[in-house]
C-alpha positions in Angstrom: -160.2 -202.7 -85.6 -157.8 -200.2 -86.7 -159.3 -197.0 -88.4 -156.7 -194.5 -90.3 -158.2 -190.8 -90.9 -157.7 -187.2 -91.0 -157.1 -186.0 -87.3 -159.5 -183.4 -86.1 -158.6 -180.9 -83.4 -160.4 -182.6 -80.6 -157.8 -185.4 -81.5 -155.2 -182.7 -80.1 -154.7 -183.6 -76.7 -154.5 -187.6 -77.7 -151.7 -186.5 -80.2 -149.3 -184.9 -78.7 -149.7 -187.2 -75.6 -148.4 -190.1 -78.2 -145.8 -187.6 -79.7 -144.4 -186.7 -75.8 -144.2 -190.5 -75.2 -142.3 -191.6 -78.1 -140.3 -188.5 -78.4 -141.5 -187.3 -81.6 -142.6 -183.6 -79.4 -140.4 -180.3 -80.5 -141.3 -177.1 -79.5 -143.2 -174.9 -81.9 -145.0 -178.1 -83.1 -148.2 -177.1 -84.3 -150.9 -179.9 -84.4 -152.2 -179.2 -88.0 -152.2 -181.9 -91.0 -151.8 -184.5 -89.4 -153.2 -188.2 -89.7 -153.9 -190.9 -87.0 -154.5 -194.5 -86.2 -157.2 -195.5 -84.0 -158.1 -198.2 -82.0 -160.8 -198.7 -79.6 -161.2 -195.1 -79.6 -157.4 -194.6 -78.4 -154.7 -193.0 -81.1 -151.7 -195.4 -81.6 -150.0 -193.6 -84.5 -149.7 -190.4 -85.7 -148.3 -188.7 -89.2 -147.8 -185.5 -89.9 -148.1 -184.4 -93.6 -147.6 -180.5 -94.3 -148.1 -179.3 -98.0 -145.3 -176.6 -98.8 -145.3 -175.0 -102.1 -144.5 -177.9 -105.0 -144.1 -180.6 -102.6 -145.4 -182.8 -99.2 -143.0 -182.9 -95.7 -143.8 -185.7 -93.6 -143.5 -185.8 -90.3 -143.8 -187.3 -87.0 -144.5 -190.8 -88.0 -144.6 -192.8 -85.1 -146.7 -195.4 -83.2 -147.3 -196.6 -79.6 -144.7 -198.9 -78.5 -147.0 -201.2 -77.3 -148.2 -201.5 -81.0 -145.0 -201.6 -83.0 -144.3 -204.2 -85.2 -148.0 -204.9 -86.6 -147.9 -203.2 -90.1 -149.2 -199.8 -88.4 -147.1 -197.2 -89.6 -147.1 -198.9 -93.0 -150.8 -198.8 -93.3 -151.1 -195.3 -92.1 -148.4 -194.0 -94.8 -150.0 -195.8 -97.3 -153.6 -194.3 -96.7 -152.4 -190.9 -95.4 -150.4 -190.5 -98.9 -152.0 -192.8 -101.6 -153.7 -189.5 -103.3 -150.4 -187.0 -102.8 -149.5 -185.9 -106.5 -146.2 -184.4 -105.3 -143.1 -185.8 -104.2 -142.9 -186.3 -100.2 -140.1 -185.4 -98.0 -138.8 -186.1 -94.9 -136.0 -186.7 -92.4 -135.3 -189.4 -90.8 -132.9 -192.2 -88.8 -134.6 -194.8 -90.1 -134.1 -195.2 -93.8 -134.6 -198.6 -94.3 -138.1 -198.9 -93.2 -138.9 -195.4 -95.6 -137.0 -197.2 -98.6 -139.8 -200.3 -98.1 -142.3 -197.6 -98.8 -140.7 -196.4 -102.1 -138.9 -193.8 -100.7 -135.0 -193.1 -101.9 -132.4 -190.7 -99.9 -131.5 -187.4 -101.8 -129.4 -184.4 -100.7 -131.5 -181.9 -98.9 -133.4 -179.5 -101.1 -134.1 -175.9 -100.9 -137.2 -175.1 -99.1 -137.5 -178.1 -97.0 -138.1 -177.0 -93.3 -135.0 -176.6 -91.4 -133.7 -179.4 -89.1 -133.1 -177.0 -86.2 -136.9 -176.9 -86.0 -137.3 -180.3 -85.6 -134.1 -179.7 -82.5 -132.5 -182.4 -84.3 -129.3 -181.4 -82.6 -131.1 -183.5 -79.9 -131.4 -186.5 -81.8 -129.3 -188.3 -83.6 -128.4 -186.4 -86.3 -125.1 -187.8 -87.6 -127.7 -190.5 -88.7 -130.1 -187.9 -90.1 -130.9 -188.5 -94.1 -133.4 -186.7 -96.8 -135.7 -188.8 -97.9 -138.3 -188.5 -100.8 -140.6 -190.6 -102.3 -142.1 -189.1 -106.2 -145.7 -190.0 -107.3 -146.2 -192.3 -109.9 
């Protein structure tokens, strides 16, 4: 049974041994506001969801490979942001699955967190789109 909650900081350690093993890691990542899946007692997906003035980043969506491909991420977007009142950015390479979750791609804003702190110069960033989803 899967169980999607609010991470607390003894889930540390599980966390950002996910994040190293499906590269979602940057340095300077601090393990605060984030979200996780859980089964049998193991996390298998992580979100990251930082308040910043009038609106939500997301980050560091992922899930063990082992478990992609089951509706995981899904469900843990849609619990970790079903009460959010205020739109929700992100970046990302993979637009199509955010755009299934009501998301749309916008030119960057000001005050979203810079990309070089993300070291998205090490990823793929000629693919690299703003993403943001508005509450209803």
């Amino acid at each position: 049974m899967l169980n999607v909650r609010k991470a607390t900081e003894k889930d540390n350690p599980q966390i950002l041994k996910l994040l190293k093993e499906i590269d979602l890691y940057y340095d300077g990542l601090k393990l605060k506001n984030f979200w996780v899946v859980e089964k049998e007692g193991k996390i298998i997906g992580t979100v990251q969801l930082e308040e910043i003035g009038d609106f939500v980043f997301l980050g560091s969506l992922g899930v063990d490979p082992e478990e992609q491909r089951k509706g995981i991420a899904e469900r843990m977007l849609n619990i970790a942001t079903k009460d959010i009142k205020k739109p929700i950015y992100l970046y990302t390479i993979i637009p199509e699955f955010f755009k299934k979750h009501g998301f749309q791609i916008v030119p960057p804003i000001s005050g979203l967190p810079s990309k070089a702190r993300y070291q998205c110069e090490f990823c793929h960033s000629d693919q690299c789109v703003t993403m943001v989803k508005y509450p209803r």
